[in-house]
C-alpha positions as CSV (number, residue, x, y, z in Angstrom):
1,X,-29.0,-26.9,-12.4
2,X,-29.4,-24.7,-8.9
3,X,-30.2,-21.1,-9.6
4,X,-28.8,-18.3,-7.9
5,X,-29.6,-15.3,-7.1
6,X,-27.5,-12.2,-7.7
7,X,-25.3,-11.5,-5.2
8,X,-25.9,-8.9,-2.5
9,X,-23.3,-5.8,-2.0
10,X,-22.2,-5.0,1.2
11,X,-20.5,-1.8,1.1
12,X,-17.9,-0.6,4.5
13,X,-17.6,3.0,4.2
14,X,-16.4,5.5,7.3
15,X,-12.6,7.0,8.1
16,X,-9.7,6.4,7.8
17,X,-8.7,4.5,11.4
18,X,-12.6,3.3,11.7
19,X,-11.3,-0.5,11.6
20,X,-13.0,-1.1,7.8
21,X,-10.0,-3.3,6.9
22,X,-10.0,-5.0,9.9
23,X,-13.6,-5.7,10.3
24,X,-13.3,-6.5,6.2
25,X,-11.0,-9.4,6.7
26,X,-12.7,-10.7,10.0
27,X,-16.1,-10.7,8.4
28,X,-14.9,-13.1,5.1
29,X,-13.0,-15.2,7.7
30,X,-16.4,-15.8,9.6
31,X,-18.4,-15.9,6.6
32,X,-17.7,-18.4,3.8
33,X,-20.2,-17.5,1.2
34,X,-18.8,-13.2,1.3
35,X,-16.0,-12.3,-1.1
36,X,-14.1,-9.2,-0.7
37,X,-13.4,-6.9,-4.0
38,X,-9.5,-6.1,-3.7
39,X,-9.3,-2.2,-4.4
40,X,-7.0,-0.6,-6.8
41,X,-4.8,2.1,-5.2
42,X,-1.7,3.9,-7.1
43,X,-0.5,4.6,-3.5
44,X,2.8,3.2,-2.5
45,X,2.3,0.5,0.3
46,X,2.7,1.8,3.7
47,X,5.5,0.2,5.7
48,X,4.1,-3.2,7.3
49,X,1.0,-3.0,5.3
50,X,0.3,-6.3,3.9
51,X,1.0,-6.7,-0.1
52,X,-2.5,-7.7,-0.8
53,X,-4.1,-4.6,1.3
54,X,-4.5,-3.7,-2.7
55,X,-3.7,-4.2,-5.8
56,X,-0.6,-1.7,-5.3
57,X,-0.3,-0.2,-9.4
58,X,1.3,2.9,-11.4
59,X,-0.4,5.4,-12.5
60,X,-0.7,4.9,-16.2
61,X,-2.0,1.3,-15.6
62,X,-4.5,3.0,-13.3
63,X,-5.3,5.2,-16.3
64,X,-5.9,2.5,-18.7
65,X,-8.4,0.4,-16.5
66,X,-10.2,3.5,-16.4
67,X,-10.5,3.8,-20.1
68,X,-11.3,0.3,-20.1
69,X,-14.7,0.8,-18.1
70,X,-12.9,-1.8,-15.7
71,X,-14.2,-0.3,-12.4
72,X,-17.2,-0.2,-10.6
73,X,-15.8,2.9,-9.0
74,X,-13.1,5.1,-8.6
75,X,-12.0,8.3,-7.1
76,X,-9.0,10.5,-6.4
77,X,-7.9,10.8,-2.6
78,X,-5.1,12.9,-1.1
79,X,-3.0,12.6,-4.3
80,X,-3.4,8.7,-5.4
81,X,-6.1,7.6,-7.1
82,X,-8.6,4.3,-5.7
83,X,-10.7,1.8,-7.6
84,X,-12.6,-1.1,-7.2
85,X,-12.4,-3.5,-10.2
86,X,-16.0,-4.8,-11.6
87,X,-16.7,-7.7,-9.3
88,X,-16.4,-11.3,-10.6
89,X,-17.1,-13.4,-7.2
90,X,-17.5,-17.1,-7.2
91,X,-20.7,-18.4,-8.1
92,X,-22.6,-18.3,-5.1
93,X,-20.9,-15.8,-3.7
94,X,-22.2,-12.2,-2.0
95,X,-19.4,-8.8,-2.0
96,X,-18.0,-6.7,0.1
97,X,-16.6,-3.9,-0.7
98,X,-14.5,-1.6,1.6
99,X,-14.6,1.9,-0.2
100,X,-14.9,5.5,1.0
101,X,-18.4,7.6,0.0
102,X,-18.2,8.8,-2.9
103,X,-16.8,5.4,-4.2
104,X,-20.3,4.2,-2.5
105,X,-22.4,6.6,-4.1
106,X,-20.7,5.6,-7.7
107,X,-21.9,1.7,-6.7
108,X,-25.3,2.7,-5.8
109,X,-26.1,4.4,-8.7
110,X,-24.9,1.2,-10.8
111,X,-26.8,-1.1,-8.2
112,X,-29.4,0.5,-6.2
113,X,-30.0,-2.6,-4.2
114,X,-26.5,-2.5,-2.6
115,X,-26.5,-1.8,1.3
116,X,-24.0,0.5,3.3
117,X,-22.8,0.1,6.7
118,X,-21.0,3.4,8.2
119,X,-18.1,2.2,10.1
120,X,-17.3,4.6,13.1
121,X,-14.8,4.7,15.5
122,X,-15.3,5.3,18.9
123,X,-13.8,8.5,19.2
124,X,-11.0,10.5,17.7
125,X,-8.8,9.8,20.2
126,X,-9.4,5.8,19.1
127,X,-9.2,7.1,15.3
128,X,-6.1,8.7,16.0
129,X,-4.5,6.0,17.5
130,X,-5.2,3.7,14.6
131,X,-3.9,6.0,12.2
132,X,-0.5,6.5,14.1
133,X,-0.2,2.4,14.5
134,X,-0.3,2.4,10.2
135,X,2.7,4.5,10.1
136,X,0.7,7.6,9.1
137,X,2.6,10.7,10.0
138,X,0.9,13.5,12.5
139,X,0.3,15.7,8.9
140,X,-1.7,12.8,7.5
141,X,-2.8,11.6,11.0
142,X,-4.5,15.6,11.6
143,X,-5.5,15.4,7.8
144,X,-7.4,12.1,8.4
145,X,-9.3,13.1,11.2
146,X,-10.5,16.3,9.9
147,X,-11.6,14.8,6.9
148,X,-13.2,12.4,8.7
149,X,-15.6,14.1,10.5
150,X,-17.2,15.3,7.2
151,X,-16.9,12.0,6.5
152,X,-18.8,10.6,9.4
153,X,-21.5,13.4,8.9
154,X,-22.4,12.8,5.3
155,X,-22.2,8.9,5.8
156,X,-24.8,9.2,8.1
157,X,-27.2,10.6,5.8
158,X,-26.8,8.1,3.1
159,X,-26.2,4.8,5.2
160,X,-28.4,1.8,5.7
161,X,-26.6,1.1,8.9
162,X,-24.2,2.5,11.6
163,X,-21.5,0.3,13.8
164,X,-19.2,1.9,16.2
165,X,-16.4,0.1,16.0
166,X,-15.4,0.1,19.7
167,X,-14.9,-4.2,19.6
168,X,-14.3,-6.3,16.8
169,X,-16.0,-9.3,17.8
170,X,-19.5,-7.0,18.7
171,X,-19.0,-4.7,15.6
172,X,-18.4,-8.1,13.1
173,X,-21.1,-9.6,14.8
174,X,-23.2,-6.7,14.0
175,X,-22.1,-6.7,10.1
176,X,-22.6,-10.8,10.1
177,X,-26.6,-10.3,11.4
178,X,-27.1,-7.2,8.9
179,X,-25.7,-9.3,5.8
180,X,-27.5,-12.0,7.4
181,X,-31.2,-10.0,7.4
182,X,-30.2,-9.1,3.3
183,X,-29.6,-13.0,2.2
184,X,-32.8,-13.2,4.1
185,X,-34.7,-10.4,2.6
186,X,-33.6,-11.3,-0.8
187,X,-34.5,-14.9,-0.5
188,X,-38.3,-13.9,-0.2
């Protein structure tokens, strides 16, 4: 029987309109051994975001995976609260997760060995842009922005890696060679 090794964690932090969800989805599309950890949000679904953007729940049920020591992390944002569920990827398998900080700061101190890439976007202007195309109104857009340059700041200090998300194809590229350096690092 083949053994394997525990997977490696691959953590997308940055803010909100870096292109983490975006560069998520393109990087398990290009990379058939990376399974992505579906977040919990009690956040209502913003219009023409896709119904499995996250596991979209109430509040109470929230609550009650909570109690249940059934995330890895979890953190209150703006109002709604976020959580990603204790991975269970495929045998084989390595995880990303696409959570803000202090969700990655929760995971590292439960698996040290995890990596983090700071997402960034170009500019604010880009950022901005982004934010608008969700549906996110000029309050939130403002909000957003502010928050994330604190955001950007304190990433910096704590990441492994940094990738300015100015192209998709560079910027996945990027992601694909880091993840590919860990599998090789942890091979040895």
């Amino acid at each position: 029987m083949p053994s394997f090794a525990e997977p490696t964690i691959l953590i997308l932090i940055g803010p909100g309109g870096a292109g983490k969800g975006t560069l998520a989805r393109h990087l398990v599309e290009a990379d058939g051994r990376l399974w992505l950890s579906r977040s919990w949000t009690t956040r209502p679904r913003r219009p023409g975001e896709a119904e499995d953007a996250y596991e979209f729940v109430d509040r109470e049920r929230f609550l009650s995976r909570i109690a249940a020591d059934g995330f890895l992390e979890w953190a209150e944002f703006l109002g709604n609260l976020y959580g990603t569920p204790v991975p269970q990827p495929p045998q084989g398998y390595d995880i990303l997760l696409e959570i803000d900080l202090q969700g990655a700061l929760q995971v590292l101190d439960r698996d040290p060995t995890a990596v983090i890439a700071l997402i960034e976007p170009p500019s604010e202007p880009h950022q901005t842009e982004r934010l608008r195309r969700r549906g996110d109104t000029e309050a939130h857009v403002a909000a957003r922005v502010e928050r994330g340059r604190g955001e950007i700041e304190a990433g910096r200090k704590v990441a492994d890696h940094v990738v300015v998300n100015e192209d998709l194809q560079t910027s996945t590229a990027q992601l694909l060679s880091i993840l590919g350096r860990l599998r090789e690092s942890r091979a040895h």
